[in-house]
C-alpha positions in Angstrom: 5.9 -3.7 11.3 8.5 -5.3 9.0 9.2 -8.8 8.6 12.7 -9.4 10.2 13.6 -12.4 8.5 12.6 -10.4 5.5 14.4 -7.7 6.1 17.8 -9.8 7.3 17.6 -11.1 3.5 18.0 -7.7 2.4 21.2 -7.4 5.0 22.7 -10.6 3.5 22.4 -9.8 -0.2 24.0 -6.4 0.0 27.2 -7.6 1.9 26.8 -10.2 -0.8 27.2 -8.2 -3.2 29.7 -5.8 -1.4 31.7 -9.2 -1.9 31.1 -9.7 -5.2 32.1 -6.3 -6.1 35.1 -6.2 -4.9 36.5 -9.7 -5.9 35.3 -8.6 -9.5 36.4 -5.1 -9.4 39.6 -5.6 -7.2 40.8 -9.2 -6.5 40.2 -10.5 -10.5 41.4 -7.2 -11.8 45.0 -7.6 -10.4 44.6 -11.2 -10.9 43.6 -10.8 -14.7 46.4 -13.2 -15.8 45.3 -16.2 -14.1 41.6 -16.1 -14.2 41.3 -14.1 -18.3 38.5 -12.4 -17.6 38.8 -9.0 -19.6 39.8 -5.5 -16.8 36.5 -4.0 -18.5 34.2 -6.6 -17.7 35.3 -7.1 -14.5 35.0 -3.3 -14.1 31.8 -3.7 -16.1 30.4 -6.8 -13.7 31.6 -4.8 -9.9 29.4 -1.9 -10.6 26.1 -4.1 -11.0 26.6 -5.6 -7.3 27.4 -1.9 -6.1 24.1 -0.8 -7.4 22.3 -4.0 -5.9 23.9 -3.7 -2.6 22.5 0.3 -2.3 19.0 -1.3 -3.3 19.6 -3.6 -0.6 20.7 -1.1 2.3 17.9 1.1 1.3 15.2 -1.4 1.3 17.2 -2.7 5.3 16.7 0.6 6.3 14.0 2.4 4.8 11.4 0.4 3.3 8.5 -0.4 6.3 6.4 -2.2 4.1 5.4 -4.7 1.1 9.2 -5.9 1.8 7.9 -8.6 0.0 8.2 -6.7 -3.5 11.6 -5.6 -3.0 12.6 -9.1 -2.0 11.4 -10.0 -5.7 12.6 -7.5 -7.3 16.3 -7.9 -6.2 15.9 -11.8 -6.4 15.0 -11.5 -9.9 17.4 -8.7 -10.6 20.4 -11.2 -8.9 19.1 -13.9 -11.8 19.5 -11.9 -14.3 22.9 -10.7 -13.6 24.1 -14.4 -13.4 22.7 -14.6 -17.0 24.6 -11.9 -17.7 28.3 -13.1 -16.3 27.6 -16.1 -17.9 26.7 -14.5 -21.4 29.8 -12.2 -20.7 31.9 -15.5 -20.2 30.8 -17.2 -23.6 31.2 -13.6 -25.3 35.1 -13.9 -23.7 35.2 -17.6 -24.1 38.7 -17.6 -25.4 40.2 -15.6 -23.1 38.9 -17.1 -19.9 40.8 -19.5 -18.2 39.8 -22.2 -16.0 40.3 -20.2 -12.7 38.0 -17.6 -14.3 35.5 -20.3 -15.2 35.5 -21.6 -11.4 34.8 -18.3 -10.2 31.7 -17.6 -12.6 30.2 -21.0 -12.1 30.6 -20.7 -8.0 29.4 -16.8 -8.2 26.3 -18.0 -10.0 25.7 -21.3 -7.7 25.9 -18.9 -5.1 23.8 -15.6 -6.3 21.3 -18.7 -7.8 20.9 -20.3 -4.4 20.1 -16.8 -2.2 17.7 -15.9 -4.9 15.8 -18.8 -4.8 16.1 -18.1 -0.8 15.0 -15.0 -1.0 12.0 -15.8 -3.7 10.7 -18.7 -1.5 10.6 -16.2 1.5 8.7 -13.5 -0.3 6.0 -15.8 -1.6 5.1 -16.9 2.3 
């Protein structure tokens, strides 16, 4: 029988990254000149969070058991992508501009914060 608080994580991190996606792949792109961040690594960024939120859905709807794992996995998964935006931002350092900063920094507060969530929940 699965775990629905479990499972509701799952729920929360794909719309999550539905979000995610298309600020970075939409909102930013057309916004380029007031936040810096280069079109192709904005593009480069949206497609990660598509991929996590398919993970997600599937593991909602599918997975019956050791949600636990899967819980891990995309916690750790969302870590590393913050590492990444924020690697991408030092790599583009020049270019960003203070709006773009903002957004990275509250992005990774908030990707941080619900895989901590969902790491604490998979370890009880």
């Amino acid at each position: 029988m699965k775990n629905k608080y479990l499972n509701n994580l799952f729920l929360i991190d794909g719309f999550g990254a539905i979000v995610s996606a298309f600020l970075l792949g939409i909102v930013l792109v057309k916004l380029e000149m007031y936040f810096g961040i280069p079109k192709s690594t904005l593009y480069f960024l949206a497609v990660l969070p598509i991929l996590f939120a398919v993970f997600d859905f599937y593991c909602y709807f599918k997975i019956e058991q050791n949600l636990e794992k899967y819980l891990k996995a995309i916690a750790v998964v969302n870590i590393l992508y913050c590492c990444l935006s924020l690697g991408l931002a030092f790599y583009h350092y020049n270019q960003i501009k203070y709006l773009g900063w903002i957004y990275i920094i509250i992005e990774i507060i908030i990707v941080v914060a619900i895989a901590m969530i969902e790491l604490r929940a998979a370890r009880k």
